[in-house]
C-alpha positions as CSV (number, residue, x, y, z in Angstrom):
1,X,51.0,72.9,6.8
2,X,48.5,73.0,9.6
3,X,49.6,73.5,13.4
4,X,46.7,73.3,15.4
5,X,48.9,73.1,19.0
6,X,48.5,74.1,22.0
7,X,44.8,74.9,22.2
8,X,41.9,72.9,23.8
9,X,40.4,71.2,21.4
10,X,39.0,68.0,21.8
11,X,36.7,65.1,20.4
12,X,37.9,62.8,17.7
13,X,40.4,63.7,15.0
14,X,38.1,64.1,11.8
15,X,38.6,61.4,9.3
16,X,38.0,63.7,6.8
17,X,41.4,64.5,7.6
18,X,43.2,62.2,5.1
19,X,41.3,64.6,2.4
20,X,44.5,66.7,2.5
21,X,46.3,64.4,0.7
22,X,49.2,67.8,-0.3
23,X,49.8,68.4,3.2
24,X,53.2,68.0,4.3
25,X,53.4,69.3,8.2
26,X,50.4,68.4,10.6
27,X,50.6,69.3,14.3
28,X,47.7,68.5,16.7
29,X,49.8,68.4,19.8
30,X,48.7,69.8,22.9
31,X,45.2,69.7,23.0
32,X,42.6,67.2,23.8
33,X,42.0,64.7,21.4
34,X,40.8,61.2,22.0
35,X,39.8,57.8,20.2
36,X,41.9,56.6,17.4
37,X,44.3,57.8,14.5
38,X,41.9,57.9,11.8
39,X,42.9,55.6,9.1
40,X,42.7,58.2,6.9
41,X,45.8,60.0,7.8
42,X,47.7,56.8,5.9
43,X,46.6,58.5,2.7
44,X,48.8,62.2,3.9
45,X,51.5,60.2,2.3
46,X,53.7,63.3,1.6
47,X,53.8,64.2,5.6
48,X,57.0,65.0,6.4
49,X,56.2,65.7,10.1
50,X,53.0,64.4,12.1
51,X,53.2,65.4,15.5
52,X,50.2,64.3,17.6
53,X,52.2,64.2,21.0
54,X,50.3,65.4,24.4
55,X,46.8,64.6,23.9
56,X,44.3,61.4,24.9
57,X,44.9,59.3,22.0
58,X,44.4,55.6,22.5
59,X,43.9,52.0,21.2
60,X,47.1,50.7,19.1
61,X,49.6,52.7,16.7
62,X,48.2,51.3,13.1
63,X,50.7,48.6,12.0
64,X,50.4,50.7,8.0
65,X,52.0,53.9,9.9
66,X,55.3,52.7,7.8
67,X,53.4,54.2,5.1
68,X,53.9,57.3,5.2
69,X,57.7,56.7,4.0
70,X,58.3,60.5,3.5
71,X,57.9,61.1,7.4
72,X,61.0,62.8,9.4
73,X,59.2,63.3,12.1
74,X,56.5,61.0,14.0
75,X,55.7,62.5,17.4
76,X,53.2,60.7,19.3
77,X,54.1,61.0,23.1
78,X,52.5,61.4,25.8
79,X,49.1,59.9,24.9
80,X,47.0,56.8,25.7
81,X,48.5,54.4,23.2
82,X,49.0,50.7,23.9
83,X,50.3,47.6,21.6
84,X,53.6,47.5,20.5
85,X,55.5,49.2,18.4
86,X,54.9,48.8,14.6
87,X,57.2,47.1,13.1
88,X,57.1,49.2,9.6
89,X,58.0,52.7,11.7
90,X,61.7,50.2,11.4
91,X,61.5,51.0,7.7
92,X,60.7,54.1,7.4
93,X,63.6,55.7,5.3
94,X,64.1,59.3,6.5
95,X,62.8,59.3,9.6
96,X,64.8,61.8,12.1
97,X,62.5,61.9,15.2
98,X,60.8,59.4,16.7
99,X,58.9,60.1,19.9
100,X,56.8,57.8,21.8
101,X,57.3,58.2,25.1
102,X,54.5,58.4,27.9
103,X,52.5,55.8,26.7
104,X,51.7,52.3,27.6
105,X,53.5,50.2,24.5
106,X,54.1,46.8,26.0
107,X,56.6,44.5,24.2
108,X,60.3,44.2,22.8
109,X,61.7,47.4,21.7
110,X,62.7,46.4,18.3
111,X,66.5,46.4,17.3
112,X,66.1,47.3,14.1
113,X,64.9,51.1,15.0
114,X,68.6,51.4,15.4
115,X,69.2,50.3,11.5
116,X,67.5,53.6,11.0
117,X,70.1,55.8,9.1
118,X,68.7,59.1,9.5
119,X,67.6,58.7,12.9
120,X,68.6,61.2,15.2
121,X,66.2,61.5,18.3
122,X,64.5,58.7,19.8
123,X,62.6,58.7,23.0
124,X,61.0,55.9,24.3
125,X,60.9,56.8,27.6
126,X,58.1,55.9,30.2
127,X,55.9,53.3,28.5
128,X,55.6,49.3,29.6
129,X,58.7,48.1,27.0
130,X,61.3,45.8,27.3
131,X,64.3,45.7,26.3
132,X,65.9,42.0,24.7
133,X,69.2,42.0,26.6
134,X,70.9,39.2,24.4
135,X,70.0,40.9,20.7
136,X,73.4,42.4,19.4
137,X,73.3,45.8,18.2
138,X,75.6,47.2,15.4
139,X,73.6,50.7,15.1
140,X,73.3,52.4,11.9
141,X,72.3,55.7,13.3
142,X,73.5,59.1,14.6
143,X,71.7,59.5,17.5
144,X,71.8,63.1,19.1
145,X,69.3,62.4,21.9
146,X,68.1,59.2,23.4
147,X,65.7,58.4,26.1
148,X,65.1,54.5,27.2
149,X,64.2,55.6,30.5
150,X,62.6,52.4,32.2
151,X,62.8,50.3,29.3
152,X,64.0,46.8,30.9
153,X,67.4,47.5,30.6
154,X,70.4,45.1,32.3
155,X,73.3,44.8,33.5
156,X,76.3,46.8,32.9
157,X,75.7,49.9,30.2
158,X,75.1,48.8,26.7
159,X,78.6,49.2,24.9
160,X,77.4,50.3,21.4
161,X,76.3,53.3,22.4
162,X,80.0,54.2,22.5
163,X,80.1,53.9,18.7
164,X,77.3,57.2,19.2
165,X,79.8,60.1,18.9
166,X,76.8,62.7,17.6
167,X,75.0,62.0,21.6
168,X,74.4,64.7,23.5
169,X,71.2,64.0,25.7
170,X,71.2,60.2,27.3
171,X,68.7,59.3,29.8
172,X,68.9,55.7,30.9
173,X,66.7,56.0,34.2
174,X,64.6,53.3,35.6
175,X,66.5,50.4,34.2
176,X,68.4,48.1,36.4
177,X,72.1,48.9,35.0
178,X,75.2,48.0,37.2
179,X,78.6,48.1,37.0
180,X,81.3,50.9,37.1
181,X,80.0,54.2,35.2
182,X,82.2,53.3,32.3
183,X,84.8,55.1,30.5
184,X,83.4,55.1,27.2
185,X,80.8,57.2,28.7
186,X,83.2,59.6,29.8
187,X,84.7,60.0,26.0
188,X,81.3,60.8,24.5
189,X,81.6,64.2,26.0
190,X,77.8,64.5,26.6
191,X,76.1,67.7,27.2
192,X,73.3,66.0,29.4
193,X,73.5,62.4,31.2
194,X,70.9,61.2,33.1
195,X,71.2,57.7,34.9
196,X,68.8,57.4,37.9
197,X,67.4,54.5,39.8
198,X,69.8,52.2,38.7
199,X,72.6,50.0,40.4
200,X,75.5,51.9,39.4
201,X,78.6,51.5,41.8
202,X,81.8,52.5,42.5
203,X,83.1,55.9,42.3
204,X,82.5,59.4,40.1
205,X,85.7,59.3,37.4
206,X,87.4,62.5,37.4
207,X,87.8,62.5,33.9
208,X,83.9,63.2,33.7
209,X,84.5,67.0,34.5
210,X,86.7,67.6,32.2
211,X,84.0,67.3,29.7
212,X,84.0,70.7,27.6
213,X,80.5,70.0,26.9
214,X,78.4,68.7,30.1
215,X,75.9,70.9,32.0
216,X,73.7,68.3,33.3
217,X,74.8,65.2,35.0
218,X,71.8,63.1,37.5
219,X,73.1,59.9,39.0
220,X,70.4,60.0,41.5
221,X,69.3,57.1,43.8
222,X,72.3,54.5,42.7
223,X,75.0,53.0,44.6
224,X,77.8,55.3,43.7
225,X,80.5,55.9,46.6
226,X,83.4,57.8,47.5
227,X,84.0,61.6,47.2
228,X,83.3,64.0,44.9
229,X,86.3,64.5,42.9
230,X,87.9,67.5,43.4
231,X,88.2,68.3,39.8
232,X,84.4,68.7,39.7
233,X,84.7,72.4,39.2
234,X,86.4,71.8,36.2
235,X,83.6,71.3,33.8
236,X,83.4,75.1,32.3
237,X,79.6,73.7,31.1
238,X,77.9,72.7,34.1
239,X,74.6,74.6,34.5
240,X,71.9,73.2,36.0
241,X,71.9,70.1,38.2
242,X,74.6,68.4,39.7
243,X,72.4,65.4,41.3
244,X,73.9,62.9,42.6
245,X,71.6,62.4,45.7
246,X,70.5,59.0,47.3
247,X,73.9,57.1,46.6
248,X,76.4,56.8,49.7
249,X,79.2,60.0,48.8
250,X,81.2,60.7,51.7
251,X,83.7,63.7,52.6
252,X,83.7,67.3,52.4
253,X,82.5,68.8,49.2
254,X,85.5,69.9,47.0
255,X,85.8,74.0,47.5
256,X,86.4,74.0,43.7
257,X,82.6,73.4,43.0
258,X,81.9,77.6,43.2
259,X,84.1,77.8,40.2
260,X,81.2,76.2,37.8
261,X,80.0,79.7,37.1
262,X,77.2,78.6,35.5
263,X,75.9,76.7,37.9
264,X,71.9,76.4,39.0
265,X,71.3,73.7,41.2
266,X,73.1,71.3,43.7
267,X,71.4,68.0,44.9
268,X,73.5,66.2,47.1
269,X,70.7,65.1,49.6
270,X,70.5,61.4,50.9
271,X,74.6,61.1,51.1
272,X,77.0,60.6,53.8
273,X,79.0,64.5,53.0
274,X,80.0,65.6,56.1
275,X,82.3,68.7,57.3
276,X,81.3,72.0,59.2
277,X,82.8,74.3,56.5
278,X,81.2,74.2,53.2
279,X,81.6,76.2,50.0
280,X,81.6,80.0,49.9
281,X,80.1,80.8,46.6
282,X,80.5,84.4,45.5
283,X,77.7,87.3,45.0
284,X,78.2,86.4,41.0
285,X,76.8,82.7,41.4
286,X,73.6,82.0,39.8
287,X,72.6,79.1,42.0
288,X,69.0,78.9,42.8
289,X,68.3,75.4,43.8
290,X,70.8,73.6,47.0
291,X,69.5,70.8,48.7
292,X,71.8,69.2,51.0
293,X,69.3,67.1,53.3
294,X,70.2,64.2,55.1
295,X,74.0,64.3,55.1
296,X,76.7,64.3,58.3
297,X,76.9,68.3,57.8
298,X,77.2,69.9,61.0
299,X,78.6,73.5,62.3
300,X,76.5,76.6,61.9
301,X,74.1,76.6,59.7
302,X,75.4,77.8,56.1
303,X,74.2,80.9,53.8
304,X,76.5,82.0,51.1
305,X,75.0,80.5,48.0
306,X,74.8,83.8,46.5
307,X,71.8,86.4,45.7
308,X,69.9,84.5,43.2
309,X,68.7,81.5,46.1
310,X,65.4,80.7,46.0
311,X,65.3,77.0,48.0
312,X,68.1,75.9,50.4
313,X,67.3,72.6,52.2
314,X,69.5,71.6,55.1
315,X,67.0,69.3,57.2
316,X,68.5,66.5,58.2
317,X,72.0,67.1,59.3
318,X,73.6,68.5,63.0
319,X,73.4,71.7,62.2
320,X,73.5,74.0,65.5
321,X,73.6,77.6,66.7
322,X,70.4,79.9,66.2
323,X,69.1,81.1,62.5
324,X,72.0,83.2,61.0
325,X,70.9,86.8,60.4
326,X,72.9,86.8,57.0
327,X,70.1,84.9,55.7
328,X,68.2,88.6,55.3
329,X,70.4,89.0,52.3
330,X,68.6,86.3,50.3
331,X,66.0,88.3,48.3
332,X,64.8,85.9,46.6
333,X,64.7,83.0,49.1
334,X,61.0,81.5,48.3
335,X,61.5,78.1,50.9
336,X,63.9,77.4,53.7
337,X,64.2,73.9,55.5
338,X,66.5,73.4,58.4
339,X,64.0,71.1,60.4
340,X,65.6,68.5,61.7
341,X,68.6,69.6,63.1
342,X,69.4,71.3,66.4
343,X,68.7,74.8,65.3
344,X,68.3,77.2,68.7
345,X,67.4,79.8,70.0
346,X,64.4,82.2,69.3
347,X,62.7,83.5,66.1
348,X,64.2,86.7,64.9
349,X,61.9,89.0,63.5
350,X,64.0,89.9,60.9
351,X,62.6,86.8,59.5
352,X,59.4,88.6,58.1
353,X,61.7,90.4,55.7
354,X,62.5,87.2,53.9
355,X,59.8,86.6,50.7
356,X,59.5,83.0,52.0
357,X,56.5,80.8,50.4
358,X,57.8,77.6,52.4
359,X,59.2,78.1,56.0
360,X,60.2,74.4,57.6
361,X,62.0,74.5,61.4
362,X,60.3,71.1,62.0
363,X,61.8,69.3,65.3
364,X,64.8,71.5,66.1
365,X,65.7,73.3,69.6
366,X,63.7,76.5,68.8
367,X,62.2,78.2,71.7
368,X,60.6,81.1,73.1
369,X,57.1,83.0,71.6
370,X,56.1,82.9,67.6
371,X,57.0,86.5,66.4
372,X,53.9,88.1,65.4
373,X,55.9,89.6,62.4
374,X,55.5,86.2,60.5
375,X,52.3,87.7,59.6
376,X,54.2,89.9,57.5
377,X,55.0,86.8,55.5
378,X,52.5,87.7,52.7
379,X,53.5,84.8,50.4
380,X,54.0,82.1,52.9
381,X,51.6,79.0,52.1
382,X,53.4,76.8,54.6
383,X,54.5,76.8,58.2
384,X,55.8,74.1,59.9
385,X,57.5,74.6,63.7
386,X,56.4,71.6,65.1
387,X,58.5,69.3,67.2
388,X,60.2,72.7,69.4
389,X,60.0,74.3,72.5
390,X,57.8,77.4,71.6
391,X,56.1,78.5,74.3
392,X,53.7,81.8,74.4
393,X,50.2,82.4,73.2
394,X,49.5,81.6,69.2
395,X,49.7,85.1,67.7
396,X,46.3,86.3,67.0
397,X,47.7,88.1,63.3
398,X,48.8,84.3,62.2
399,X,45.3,84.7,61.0
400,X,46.4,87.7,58.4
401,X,48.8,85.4,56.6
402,X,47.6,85.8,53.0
403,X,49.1,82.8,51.4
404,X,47.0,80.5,53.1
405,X,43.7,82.4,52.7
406,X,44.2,82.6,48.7
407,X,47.3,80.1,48.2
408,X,49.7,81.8,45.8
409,X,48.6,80.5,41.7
410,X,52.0,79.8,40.9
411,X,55.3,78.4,42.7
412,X,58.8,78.8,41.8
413,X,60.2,75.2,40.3
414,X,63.5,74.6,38.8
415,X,62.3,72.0,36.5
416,X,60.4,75.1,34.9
417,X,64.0,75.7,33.6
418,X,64.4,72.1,31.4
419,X,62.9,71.4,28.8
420,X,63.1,68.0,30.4
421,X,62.0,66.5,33.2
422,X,63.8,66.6,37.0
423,X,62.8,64.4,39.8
424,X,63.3,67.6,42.4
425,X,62.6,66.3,45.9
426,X,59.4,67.0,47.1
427,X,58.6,69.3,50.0
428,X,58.3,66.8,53.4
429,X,55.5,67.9,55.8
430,X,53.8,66.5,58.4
431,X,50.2,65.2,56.7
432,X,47.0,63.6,58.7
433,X,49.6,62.1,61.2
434,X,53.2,60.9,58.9
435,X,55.1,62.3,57.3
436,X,54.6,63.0,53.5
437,X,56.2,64.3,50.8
438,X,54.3,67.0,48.7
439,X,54.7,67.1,44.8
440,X,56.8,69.8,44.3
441,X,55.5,70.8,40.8
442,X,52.2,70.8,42.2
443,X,52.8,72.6,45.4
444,X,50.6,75.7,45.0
445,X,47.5,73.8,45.5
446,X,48.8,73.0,49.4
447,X,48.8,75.1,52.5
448,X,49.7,74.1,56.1
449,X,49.8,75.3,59.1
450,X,51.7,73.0,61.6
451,X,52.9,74.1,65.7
452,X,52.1,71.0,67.2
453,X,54.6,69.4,70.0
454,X,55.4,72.7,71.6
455,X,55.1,74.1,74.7
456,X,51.8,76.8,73.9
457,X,48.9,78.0,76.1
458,X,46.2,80.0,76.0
459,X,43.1,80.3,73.7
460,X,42.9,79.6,69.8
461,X,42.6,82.4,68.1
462,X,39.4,83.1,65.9
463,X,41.5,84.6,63.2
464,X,42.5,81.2,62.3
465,X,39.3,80.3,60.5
466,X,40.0,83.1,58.4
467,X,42.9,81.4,56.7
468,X,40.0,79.4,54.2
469,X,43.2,78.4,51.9
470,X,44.6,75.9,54.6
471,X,44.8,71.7,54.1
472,X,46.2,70.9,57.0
473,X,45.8,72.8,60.3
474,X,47.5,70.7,63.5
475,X,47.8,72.5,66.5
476,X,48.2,69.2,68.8
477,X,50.1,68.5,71.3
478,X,50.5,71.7,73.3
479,X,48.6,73.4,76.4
480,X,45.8,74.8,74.5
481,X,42.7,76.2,76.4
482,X,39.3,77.5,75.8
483,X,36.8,76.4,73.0
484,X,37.5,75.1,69.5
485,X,36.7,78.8,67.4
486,X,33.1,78.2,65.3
487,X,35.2,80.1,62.8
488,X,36.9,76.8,62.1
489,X,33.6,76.1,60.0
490,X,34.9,78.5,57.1
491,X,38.1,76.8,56.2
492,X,36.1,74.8,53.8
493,X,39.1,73.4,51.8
494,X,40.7,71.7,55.3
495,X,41.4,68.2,54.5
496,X,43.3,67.5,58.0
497,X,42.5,69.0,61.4
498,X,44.3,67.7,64.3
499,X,43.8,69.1,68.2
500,X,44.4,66.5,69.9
501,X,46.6,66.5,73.7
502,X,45.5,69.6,74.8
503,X,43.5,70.9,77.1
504,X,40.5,72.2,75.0
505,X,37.2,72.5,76.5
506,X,33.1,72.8,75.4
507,X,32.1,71.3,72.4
508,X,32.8,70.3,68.8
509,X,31.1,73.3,67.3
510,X,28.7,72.7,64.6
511,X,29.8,74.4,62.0
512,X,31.8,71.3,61.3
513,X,29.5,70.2,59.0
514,X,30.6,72.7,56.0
515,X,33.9,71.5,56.2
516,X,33.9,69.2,53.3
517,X,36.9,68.0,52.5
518,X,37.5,66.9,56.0
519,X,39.3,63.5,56.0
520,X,41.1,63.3,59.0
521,X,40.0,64.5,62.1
522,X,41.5,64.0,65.6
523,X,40.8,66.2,69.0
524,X,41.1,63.7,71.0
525,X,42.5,63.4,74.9
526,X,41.3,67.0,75.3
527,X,38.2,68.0,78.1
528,X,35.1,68.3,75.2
529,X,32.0,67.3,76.0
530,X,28.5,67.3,74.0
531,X,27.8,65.7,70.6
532,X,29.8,65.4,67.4
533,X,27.6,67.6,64.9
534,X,26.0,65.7,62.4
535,X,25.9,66.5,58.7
536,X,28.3,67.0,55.8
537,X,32.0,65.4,56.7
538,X,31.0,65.1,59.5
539,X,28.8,61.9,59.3
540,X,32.0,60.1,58.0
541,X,34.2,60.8,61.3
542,X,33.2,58.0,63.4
543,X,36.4,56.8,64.2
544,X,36.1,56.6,68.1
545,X,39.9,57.3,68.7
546,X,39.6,60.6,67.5
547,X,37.8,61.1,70.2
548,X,39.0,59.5,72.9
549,X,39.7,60.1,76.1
550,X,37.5,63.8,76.8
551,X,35.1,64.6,79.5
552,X,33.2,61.5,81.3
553,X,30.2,63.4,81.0
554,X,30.0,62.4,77.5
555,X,28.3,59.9,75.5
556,X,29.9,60.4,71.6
557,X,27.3,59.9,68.8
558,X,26.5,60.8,65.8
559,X,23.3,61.2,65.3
């Protein structure tokens, strides 16, 4: 046996390799590999397992792999790899686990993989495959996880998977399957199903949460309708996501969903739920993850999802009333999005007792002067309370707010939780002028400060340049005055600075030229005047619009 995973090695796998002709286990996975399989390793013909998964490997899968007839376990995903797929790994005798997912294998998956007897895991998820609709399959296997996630699958669900009573993990996602979801499905009593981004209509069978054995069920982004049924909190398994988001569900949500005890995450987003009552759940709940975006929801704005919270997104529904104070009892609450909606009122500043790291009242009815106590915020990497009626000076201790001077190195993320992956929705902000979606499993790299479209006055603060962790900094569309700080300079990872409509005076100041990362730049229709500062960045912002309309005094150039 030699496990050499998980390190950060790299260079070619040593041909000398096939030397070890007694070796039974090998496991390079996890490092950084490149080039080829060596040949070599065809001669390890008493491998059991080879698992060279998550590394750079390229060129084709040698067609001899077949070989290695004692092999139970071939892992090879998430590499470089391209070809097809071998057409001896079909006769290899006691193979259990074949993974070659993440790849770019082109071609027909081959139906005989399923003649495979002791096959028991196959993913072959995520490459460039295709699937031969028209071949009949009478599988000999027992499969206990499958993944043909975007594999050129069609039409309605492929029927002799019902005869695959050992299943417990299906992910069919990225095909183009239609139809009713059927009820063959329902009898396999599956502990995970996962279905997105395909055509699937019609409605969610009750019968599905009676399952003893389900805990995660994603239907995402297909054309499922109707209500939830109100069995749904039934399914004594349930434990992580509940996602069907981006179909067209209607209704209330069935009060019997707080019974799932176990129960981590809610996606519902992208419906047509409505109701201005939802779901109490209890101070026992677990839930950590509830996004209900862009439904019908309206009513005040909800907050019992229990202690544990750590996102709740609302945007996108007619929620009204101000920001309910019950929402200081979430001690864990790391992001909060209600933008969107109709939220009044002014900004408590009970708000800075919240350990929020995202903080999104984007284009709601939110007025009167920023609290100064946001500053308090130590965590909080993004800001965004554009699009309200804010009015006030910009606090000068905005400049104090420590999660966008050294964005924080790690970021809560459900999908942490799985040992699979979950298409969470991203976080929505408003980037170099659109909105944009920010990869949520990423998002620590990203800090933004938005307050354009409000109602504010008076100077920009220095303090502002001291937040050197920022992307995005728009402060546009308001009543601005003074001089654009020289402090600005030092926010040298800014990759978007907007200060346009406002009523900003003197010049561009030339520190501009250390920002480097500057891509977008707009302070235009403002009362500027001298030269745009040359050097660095700088020398790529020509673009006369973003400086339209200042002073007539001035004749733009850059150099």
């Amino acid at each position: 046996m030699l496990d050499l995973g998980d390190n950060f090695l790299h260079g070619s796998i040593p041909p000398d390799i096939g030397k070890l002709t007694k070796m039974q286990t090998l496991s390079l996975r996890q490092n950084q590999f490149g080039g080829e399989i060596p040949a070599s390793i065809l001669q390890m013909t008493e491998l059991q397992v080879l698992d060279l998964g998550n590394n750079s490997l390229s060129s084709v899968i040698p067609d001899e792999i077949g070989t290695l007839f004692n092999l139970s376990t071939l892992s090879l995903g998430d590499n470089e790899f391209s070809g097809v797929i071998p057409e001896s790994i079909t006769r290899m005798p006691n193979l259990e686990t074949l993974q070659l997912d993440g790849n770019s294998l082109s071609g027909v998956i081959p139906p005989s993989l399923f003649d495979l007897k002791r096959l028991k895991i196959l993913f072959l998820r995520n490459n460039k495959l295709s699937w031969d609709n028209t071949a009949k399959i009478s599988p000999k296997c027992h499969l206990s996880r499958l993944s043909l996630r975007s594999c050129g699958l069609v039409g309605e669900m492929p029927s002799w998977l019902s005869v695959q009573k050992d299943l417990d993990f299906l992910d069919l996602s990225e095909n183009q399957l239609a139809g009713d979801i059927p009820r063959w499905l329902v009898d396999l009593e599956l502990g995970s199903v996962i279905i997105t981004d395909n055509r699937l209509a019609g409605p969610l069978p009750p019968q599905l949460f009676e399952s003893q054995n389900l805990s995660v069920v994603d239907l995402s982004r297909n054309d499922l309708s109707g209500g939830l049924p109100k069995n749904i909190g039934d399914a004594p398994a349930i434990m992580i996501p509940l996602l069907p988001s981006g179909n067209n569900f209607s209704g209330p949500l069935p009060e019997s969903i707080t019974n799932i005890g176990r129960l981590l995450l809610v996606d519902l987003s992208h419906n047509n739920f409505s109701g201005d009552k939802l779901p109490a759940f209890g101070p026992e709940t677990y839930l950590a993850y509830v996004d209900l975006s862009f439904n019908s929801f309206f009513g005040e704005a909800p907050v019992s999802f229990g202690p544990q919270i750590r996102k709740l997104t609302l945007g996108g529904n007619k929620f009204a009333g101000s920001l309910p104070e019950s929402l200081v009892y979430m001690k864990n609450l790391e992001e909060l999005d209600l933008s969107d909606n109709n939220i009044a009122g002014e900004l408590p500043d009970w708000l800075s007792r919240i350990p929020f790291q995202v903080l999104n009242l984007r284009n709601d009815r939110l007025q009167g002067s920023i609290p100064r106590a946001l500053s308090n915020l130590t965590k909080l990497h993004i800001l965004d309370l554009s699009g309200n009626n804010f009015d006030g000076t910009i606090p000068t201790e905005l400049g104090n707010l420590n999660g966008m001077i050294n964005t924080p190195s790690t970021y809560f993320t459900i999908s942490n939780l799985f040992t699979f992956f979950l298409d969470l929705n991203d976080v929505i902000v408003n980037w170099k002028g659109s909105l944009r979606s920010l990869a949520r499993n990423s998002l620590d790299i990203y800090s933004s400060l938005d307050l354009s479209c409000n109602s504010l006055s008076g100077e920009i603060p220095n303090s502002l340049g001291n937040l050197q962790g920022l992307k995005l900094l728009n402060l546009s569309h308001n009543e601005l005055t003074g001089e654009i700080p020289a402090s600005f300079g030092g926010l040298e990872k800014l990759e978007s600075l907007d200060l346009s409509h406002d009523k900003l005076n003197g010049s561009i100041p030339q520190t501009f030229e250390k920002l480097d990362e500057l891509s977008t730049l707009d302070v235009s229709n403002n009362e500027l005047v001298g030269r745009i500062p040359v050097g660095g960045q700088m020398s790529a912002m020509a673009d006369p619009r973003s400086y339209a309309n200042n002073s007539q005094r001035v004749v733009w150039v850059s150099d």
